[in-house]
C-alpha positions as CSV (number, residue, x, y, z in Angstrom):
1,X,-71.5,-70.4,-70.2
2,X,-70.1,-71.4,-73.7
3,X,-67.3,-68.5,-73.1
4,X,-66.2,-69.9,-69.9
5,X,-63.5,-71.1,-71.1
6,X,-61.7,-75.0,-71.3
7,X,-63.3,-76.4,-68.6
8,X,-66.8,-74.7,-69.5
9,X,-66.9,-76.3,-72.9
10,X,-65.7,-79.8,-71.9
11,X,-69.1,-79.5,-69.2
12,X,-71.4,-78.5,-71.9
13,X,-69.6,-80.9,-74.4
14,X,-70.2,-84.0,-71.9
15,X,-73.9,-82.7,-71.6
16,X,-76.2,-85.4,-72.5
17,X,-78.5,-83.9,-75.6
18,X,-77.1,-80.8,-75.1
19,X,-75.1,-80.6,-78.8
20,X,-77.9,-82.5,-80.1
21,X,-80.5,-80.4,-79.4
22,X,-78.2,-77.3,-80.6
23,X,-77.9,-78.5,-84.1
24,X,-81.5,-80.4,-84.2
25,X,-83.0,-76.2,-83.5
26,X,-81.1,-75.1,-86.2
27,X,-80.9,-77.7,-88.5
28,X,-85.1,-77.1,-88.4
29,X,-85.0,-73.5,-88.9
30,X,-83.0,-73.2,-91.5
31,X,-84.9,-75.9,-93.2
32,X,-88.1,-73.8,-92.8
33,X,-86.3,-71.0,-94.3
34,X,-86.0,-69.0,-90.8
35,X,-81.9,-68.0,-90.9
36,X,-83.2,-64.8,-88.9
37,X,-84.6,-66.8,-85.9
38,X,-83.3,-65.1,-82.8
39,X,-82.7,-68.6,-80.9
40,X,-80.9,-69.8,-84.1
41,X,-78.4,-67.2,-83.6
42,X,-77.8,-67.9,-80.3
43,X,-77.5,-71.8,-80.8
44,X,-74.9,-70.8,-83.5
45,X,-73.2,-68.8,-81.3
46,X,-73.1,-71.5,-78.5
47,X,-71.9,-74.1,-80.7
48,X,-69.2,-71.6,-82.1
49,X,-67.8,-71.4,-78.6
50,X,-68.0,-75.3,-78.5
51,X,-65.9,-75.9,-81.5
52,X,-63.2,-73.1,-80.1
53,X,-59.7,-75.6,-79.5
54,X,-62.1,-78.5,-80.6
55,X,-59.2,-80.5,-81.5
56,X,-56.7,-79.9,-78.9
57,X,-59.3,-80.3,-76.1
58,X,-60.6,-83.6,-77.1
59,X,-59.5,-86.5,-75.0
60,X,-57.2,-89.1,-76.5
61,X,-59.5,-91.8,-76.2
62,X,-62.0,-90.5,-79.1
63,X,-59.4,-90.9,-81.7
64,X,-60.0,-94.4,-81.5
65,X,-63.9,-94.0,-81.5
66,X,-64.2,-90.7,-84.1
67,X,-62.3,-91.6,-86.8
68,X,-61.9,-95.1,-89.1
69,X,-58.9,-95.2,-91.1
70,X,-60.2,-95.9,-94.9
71,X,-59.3,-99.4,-96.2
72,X,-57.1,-98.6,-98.8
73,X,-55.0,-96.6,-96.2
74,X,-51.6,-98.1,-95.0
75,X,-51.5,-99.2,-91.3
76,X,-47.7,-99.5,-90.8
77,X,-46.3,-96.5,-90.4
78,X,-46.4,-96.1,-86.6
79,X,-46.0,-92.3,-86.8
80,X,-49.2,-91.2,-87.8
81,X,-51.2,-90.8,-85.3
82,X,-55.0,-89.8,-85.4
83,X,-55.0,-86.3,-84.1
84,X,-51.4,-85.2,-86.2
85,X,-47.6,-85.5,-85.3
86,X,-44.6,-83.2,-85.1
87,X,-43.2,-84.2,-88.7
88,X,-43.7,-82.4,-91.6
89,X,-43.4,-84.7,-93.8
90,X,-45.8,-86.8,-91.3
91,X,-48.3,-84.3,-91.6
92,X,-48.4,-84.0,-95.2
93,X,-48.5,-87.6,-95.5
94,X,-51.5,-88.1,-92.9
95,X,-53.5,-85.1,-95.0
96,X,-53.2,-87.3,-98.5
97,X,-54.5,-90.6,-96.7
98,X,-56.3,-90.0,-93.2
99,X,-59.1,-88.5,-94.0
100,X,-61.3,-89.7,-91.8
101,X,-65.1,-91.3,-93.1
102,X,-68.1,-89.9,-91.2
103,X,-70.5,-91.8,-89.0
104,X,-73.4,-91.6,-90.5
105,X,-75.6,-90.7,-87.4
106,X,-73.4,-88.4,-85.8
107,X,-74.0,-88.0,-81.6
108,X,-73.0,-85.3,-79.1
109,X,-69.7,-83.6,-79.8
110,X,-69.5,-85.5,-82.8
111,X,-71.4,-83.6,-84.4
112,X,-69.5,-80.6,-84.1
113,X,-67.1,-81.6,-86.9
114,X,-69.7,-83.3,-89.2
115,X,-70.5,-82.3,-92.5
116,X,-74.2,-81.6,-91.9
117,X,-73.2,-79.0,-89.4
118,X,-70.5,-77.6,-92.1
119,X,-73.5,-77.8,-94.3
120,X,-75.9,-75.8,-92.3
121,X,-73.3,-73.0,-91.3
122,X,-72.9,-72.5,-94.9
123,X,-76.5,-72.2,-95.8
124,X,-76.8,-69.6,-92.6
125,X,-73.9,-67.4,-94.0
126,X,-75.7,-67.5,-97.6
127,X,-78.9,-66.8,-96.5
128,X,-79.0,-65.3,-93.2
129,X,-78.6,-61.4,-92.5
130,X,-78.1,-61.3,-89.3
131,X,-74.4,-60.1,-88.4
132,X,-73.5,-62.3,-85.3
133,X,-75.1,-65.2,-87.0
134,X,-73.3,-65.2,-90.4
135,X,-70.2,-64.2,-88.0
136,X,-70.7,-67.1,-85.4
137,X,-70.9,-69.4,-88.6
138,X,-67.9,-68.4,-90.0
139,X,-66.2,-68.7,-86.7
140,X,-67.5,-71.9,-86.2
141,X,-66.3,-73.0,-89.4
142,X,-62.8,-71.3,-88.8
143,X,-62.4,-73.1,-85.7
144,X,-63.1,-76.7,-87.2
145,X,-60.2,-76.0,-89.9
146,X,-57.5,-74.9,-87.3
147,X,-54.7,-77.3,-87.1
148,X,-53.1,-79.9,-88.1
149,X,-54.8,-83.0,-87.3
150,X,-57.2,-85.1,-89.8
151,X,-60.3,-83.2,-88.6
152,X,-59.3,-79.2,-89.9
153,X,-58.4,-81.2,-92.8
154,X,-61.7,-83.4,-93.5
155,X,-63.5,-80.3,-92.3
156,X,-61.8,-78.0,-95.2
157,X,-62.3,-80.8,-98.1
158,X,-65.8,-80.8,-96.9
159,X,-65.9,-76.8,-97.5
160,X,-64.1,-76.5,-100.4
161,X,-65.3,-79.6,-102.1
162,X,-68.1,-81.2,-100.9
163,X,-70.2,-78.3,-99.7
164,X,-69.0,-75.7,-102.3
165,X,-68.9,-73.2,-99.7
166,X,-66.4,-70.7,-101.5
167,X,-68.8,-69.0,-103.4
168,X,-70.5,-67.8,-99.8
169,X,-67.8,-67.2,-98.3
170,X,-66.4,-65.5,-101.2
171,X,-69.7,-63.2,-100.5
172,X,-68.4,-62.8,-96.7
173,X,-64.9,-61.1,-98.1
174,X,-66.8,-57.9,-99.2
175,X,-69.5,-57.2,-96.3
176,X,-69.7,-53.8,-94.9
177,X,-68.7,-55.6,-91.2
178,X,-65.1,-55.5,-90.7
179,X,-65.0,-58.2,-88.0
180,X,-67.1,-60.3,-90.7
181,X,-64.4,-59.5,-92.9
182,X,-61.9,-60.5,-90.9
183,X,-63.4,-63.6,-89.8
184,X,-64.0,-64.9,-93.9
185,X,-60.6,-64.2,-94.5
186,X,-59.3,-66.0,-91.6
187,X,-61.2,-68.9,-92.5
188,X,-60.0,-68.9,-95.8
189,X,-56.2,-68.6,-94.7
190,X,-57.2,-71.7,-92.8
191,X,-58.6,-73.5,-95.9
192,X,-55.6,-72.3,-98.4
193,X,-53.4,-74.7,-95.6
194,X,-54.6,-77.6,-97.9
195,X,-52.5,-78.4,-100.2
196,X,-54.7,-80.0,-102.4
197,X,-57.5,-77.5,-102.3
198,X,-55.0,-74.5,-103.1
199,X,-55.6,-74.2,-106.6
200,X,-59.5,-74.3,-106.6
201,X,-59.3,-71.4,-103.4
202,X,-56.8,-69.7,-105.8
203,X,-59.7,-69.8,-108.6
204,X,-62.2,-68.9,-106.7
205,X,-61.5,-65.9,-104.7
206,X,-57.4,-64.7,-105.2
207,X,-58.2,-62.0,-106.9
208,X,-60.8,-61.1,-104.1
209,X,-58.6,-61.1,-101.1
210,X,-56.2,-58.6,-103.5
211,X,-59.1,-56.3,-103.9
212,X,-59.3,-56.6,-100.0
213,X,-55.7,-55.5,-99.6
214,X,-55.3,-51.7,-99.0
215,X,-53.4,-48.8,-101.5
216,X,-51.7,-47.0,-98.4
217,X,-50.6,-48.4,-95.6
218,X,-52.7,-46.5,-93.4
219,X,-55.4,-48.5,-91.9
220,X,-56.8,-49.3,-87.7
221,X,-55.8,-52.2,-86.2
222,X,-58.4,-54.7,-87.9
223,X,-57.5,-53.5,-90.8
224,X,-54.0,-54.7,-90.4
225,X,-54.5,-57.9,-88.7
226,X,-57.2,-58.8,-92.1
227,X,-54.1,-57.4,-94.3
228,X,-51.4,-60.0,-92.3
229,X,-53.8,-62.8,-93.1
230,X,-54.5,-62.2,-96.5
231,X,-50.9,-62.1,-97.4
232,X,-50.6,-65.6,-95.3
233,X,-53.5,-66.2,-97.6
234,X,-51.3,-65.3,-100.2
235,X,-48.5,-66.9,-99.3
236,X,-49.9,-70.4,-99.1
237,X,-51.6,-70.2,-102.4
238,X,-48.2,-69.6,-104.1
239,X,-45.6,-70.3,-102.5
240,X,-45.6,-74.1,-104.9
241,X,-47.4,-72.6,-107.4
242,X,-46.0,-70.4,-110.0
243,X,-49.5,-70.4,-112.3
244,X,-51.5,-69.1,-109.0
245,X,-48.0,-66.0,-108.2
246,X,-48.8,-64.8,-112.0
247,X,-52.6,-65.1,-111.2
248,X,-51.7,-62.9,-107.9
249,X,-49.5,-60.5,-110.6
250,X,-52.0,-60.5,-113.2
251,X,-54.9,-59.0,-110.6
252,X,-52.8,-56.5,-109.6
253,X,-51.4,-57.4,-106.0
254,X,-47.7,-56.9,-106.1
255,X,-47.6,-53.4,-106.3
256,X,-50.1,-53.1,-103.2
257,X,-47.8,-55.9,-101.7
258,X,-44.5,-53.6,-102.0
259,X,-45.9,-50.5,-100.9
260,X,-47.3,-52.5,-97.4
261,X,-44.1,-54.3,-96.6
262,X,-42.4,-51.0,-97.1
263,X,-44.4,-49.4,-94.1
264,X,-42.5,-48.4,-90.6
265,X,-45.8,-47.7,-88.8
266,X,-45.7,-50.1,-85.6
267,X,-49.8,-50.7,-85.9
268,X,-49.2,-51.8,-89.6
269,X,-45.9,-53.8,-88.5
270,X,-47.9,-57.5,-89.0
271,X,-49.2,-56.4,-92.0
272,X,-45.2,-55.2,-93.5
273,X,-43.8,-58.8,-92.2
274,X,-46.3,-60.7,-93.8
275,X,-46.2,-58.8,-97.1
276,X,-42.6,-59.3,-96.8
277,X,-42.6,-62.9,-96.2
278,X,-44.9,-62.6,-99.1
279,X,-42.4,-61.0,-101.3
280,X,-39.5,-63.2,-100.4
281,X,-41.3,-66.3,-101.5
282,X,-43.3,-64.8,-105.0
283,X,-39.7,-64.1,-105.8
284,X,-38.6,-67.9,-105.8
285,X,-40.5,-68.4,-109.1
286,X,-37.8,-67.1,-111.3
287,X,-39.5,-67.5,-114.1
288,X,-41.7,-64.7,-113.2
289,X,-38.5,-62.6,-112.5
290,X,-38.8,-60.5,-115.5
291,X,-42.1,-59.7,-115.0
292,X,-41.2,-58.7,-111.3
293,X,-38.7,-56.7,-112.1
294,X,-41.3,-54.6,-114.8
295,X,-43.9,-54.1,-112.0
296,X,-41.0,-52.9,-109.8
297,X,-40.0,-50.4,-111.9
298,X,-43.1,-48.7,-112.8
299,X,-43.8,-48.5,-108.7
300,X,-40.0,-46.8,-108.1
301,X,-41.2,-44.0,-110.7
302,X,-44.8,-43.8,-109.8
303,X,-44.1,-43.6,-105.8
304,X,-40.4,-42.3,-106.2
305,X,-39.4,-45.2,-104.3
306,X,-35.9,-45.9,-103.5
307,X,-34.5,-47.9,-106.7
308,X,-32.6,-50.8,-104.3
């Protein structure tokens, strides 16, 4: 019922004790150090679906209820709204000051977004071995951080910062599951959107999604979606940041980044735009020019690459 689609999770969202009874099941196993309970993966699972669009699909009316604006927050600028706004400069302005504070007893479809949720996810990817369950947790957990509103963005501080989470997922990136795979690294795309957690992903696990991207350009079609969003990945973590491109060159990753946005193959053709979207903007720190232009070289006589 969960995979019904819009209109099946607004009914099981509006579903009195529904959520709550979710999250109570598994909040007890995993507590009783059961991760591998049967049910608890398919409560995961369920309230994965649930948090699909979570964002988009809530009605208006809950911005008023969900979130309380902090008290040192200013309340006169009349274009920041609770769930995000067209402007850029908007949005980076609501990310530094709305974060919103947590109710303390969270109820229903509240507690979707809530950081004991985020908490017990995190505790099921560390400790659970069961594939769809550390899956449906990351999932969930990617879903929360989509967007653009003050909810992906509490939801990723609480990740990053609060929870710790990067070391298990971290863990996630080098599974023998591709679609787990893909799904950690998808989240952590999602995560590196933050400006102000970009340097502490970067840390933590840049030189792990380069040791994720491929040698050869040859690869199936998961493959190539994983490589497009770790060079996103990429791309957000350095695009302001000329300390985190010399970390990306100092673990090895522009070569690997040349040779994929040098690919013709159609299947690998996400994977060649995002490496070279990658490329145009590592290439804005000029003081890592020289360096650029070393790594270049030794590729061209390695490969026998064209020299423009």
């Amino acid at each position: 019922m969960s995979s019904a689609g819009p209109e099946g999770r607004k009914k099981m969202r509006e579903c009195d004790g529904l959520i709550d009874s979710l999250v109570y099941y598994i909040q007890g196993t995993t507590a009783d150090y059961q991760p591998d309970d049967k049910a608890t993966e398919n409560c995961v699972c369920i309230l994965h679906n649930l948090s699909y669009q979570l964002e988009s699909e809530l009605p208006s009316s809950y911005a008023q209820n969900i979130y309380t604006q902090r008290k040192n927050t200013p309340t006169n600028d009349k274009s920041l709204g609770c769930f995000g706004t067209r402007s850029r400069k908007a949005k980076v302005k609501q990310q530094d000051t709305l974060l919103p504070e947590e109710k303390s007893s969270p109820k229903g479809v509240e507690s979707l977004w809530h950081s004991t949720l985020i908490r017990i996810y995190l505790s099921l990817i560390a400790k659970s071995t069961r594939n769809y369950t550390q899956e449906a947790s990351l999932g969930a957990l990617q879903n929360l951080t989509a967007g653009s509103g003050p909810m992906p963005f509490s939801a990723a501080h609480t990740v990053v910062q609060k929870a710790n989470g990067l070391q298990s997922i971290r863990f996630m990136l080098h599974v023998s599951d591709p679609s787990i795979r893909r799904t950690a690294v998808s989240l952590v795309r999602n995560l590196s959107r933050n400006a102000s957690l970009q340097n502490e992903i970067a840390r933590n696990v840049l030189s792990d999604l380069v040791s994720l991207l491929p040698d050869s350009v040859q690869g199936s079609e998961v493959t190539n979606e994983t490589t497009a969003s770790i060079c996103y990945t990429l791309y957000n973590l350095t695009q302001n940041s000329s300390q985190n491109a010399r970390l990306l060159l100092n673990t090895g990753g522009l070569p690997k980044i040349m040779i994929i946005s040098r690919s013709d193959n159609n299947m690998l053709s996400k994977a060649s735009k995002a490496a070279s979207i990658l490329l145009y903007s590592l290439w804005s720190h000029t003081d890592l020019h020289s360096a650029y232009k070393k790594v270049r070289s030794g590729l061209v006589q390695t490969l026998n690459l064209p020299s423009d």
